[in-house]
N, C-alpha and C positions, 0 to 999 in steps of 0.2 A: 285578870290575875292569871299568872300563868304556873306550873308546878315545874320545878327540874328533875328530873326521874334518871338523869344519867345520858340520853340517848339527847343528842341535837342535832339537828337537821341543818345541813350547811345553805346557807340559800346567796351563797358565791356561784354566778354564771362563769368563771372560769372552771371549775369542777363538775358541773353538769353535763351530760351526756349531750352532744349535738346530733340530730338526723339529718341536717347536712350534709350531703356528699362531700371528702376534701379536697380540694384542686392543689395540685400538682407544680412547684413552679421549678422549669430550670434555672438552671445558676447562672445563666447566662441572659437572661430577661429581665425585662422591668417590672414582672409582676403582673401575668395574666389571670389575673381575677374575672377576667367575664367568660361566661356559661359557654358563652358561642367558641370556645377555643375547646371544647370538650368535641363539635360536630366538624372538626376540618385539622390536619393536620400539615404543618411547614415540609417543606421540600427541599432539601439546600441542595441535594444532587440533580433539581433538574435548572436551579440557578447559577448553573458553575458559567463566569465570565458576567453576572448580572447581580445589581446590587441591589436590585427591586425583592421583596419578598415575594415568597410563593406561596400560596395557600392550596390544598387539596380535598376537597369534598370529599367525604368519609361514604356518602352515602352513590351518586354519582360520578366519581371521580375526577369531578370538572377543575381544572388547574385553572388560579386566578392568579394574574398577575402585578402585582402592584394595587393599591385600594387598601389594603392593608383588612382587617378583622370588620370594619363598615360594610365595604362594598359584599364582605361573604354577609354577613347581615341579609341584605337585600337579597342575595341569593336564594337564603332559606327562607326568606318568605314570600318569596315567587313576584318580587319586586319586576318589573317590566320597565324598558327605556334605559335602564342605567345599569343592567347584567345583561349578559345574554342567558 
């Protein structure tokens, strides 16, 4: 049995508070939803004349070219053979 007192407690997940961090999307993307775009950022000024993405290590500043968000993957996790 339950009492109504006045106060109700929403228990809609759209209203709830998220601790989620929220990512960021430009308007110009498909919708980078994965984490790994938080540790590397695009480079469009050092692709001028190149239609390959650029990627730049946040933390080493190693420029990747082409591979696209996989191959920096492997990067950060010290993947060997398939990054330098």
């Amino acid at each position: 049995m339950s009492s109504h007192d006045g106060s109700t407690q929403s228990s809609d997940p759209s209203t709830a508070q998220s601790s989620q961090p929220s990512i960021s999307m430009s308007s110009g993307s498909r919708g980078r939803t994965d984490l790994t775009w938080g540790h590397c950022r695009e480079a469009p000024e050092l692709g001028v004349g190149c239609k390959k993405t650029k990627l730049v290590c946040l933390y080493c500043a190693k420029v990747f070219v082409g591979g696209g968000i996989n191959r920096f993957k492997q990067h950060l996790a010290g993947a060997k053979g398939e990054v330098e």
